[in-house]
Steps between C-alpha positions, in 0.01 A plus 500: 500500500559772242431285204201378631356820581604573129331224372193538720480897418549370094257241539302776613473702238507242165137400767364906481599505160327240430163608664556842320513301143206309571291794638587716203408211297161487650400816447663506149299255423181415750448818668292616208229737710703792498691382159125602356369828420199395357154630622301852564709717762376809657631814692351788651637847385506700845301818408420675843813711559498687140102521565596679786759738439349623185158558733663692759681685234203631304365563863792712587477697161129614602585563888265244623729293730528352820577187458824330435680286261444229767145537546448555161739155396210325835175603327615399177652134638524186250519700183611198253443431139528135397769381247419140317830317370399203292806236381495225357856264445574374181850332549694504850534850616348703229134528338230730420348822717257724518456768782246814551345765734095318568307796416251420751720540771658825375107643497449353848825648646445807324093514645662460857775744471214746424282416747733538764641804334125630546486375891799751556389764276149553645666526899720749394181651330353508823755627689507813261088562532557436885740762527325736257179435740327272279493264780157294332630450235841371614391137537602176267120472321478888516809515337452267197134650491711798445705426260216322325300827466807693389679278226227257392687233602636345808828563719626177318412578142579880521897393668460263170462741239640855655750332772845334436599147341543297787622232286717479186236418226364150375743589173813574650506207735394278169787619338741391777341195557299329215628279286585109379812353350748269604732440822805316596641430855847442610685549765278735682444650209179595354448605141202615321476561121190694440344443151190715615393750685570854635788320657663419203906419511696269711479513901765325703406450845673310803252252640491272800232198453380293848200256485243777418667799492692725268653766572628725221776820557551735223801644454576572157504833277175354294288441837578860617421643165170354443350645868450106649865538704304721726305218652788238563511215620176362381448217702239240307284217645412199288152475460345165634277278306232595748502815480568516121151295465305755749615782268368320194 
């Protein structure tokens, strides 16, 4: 009974080992989709907590709060500046890049950090006049009529060029980010050779690749030098043909 049990249990696992050889040798072989980096991949650089602490700082610094980090971090919600990540293989597991902060999105996520910057700004504004006694002029279009008359400019525009930088600048994030060269993949490994670019050097990131998703973790000495470290993981979505040909 022994031997059998032996011989069943053996027979057992030559069978699993089996099933692992031939489903490693699929997706050595036929399981290509996440084998292949190439196309345009985006992220979204979450922008609305920085945004927000450096608001309520520069708030704090001129005694005008009453509002919190939290309330701040609300009115200021879905902050993001869009990262593209173009690649293109050449051989199996390595090929060309090139990767870079869209300046439109940087303008539009900087426009809206302002604007709601502004929102706060002119109800704290009219909380001061209120208690002051300036009741009339304590509303939201008496306000930015206000501010209008006084700087020239409105609440937005004036918290542009006199308030805080609620986001690093279009520069500094080029220079963590932009840039084209060449990559290899193994092993979970990720490594980019930059040839241009403010990003210039050698970035070695762990990876995990699934259908049409990539998720990349930084965690080397380079990444944390160059200021991008801050924002890992960057998780990227494969554009779709679809929606490559609607941005066209």
């Amino acid at each position: 009974m022994r031997k059998i049990m032996k011989n069943v249990i053996f027979t057992f696992l030559i069978l699993l080992l089996g099933l692992y050889t031939a489903l490693l040798t699929y997706l050595h072989f036929f399981a290509s989709g996440d084998r292949d980096f190439s196309g345009e991949w985006t992220t979204q650089l979450a922008m609305t907590q920085q945004a927000a602490v450096t608001a309520l700082d520069w708030l704090q610094e001129i005694e005008g709060v009453s509002v919190s980090l939290e309330e701040m971090e609300s009115s200021m919600q879905g902050l993001t500046i869009e990262v593209s990540l173009t690649m293109e293989q050449t051989e199996r597991m390595a090929g060309t890049f090139q990767c870079g902060i869209r300046a439109d999105s940087y303008e539009a996520c900087r426009q809206a950090a302002y604007e709601a910057f502004a929102e706060s700004f002119r109800t704290l504004l009219g909380e001061r006049l209120r208690m002051a006694g300036y009741g009339d002029y304590a509303e939201g279009e008496a306000v930015e009529a206000l501010v209008n008359e006084t700087f020239g400019m409105s609440a937005a525009a004036y918290l542009m060029n006199c308030g805080p930088s609620l986001l690093p600048s279009l520069e500094e994030l080029q220079a963590a980010y932009d840039g084209s060269g060449t990559y290899e993949a193994a092993d979970g490994i990720l490594v980019r050779k930059f040839d241009t670019g403010g990003a210039a050097g050698t970035r070695q990131e762990q990876y995990i690749r699934k259908e049409s998703g990539l998720i990349l973790l930084g965690d080397t000495d380079d990444a944390a030098a160059d200021g991008s470290a801050e924002y890992y993981p960057m998780i990227y979505t494969l554009k779709q043909p679809d929606s490559l040909e609607g941005n066209g």
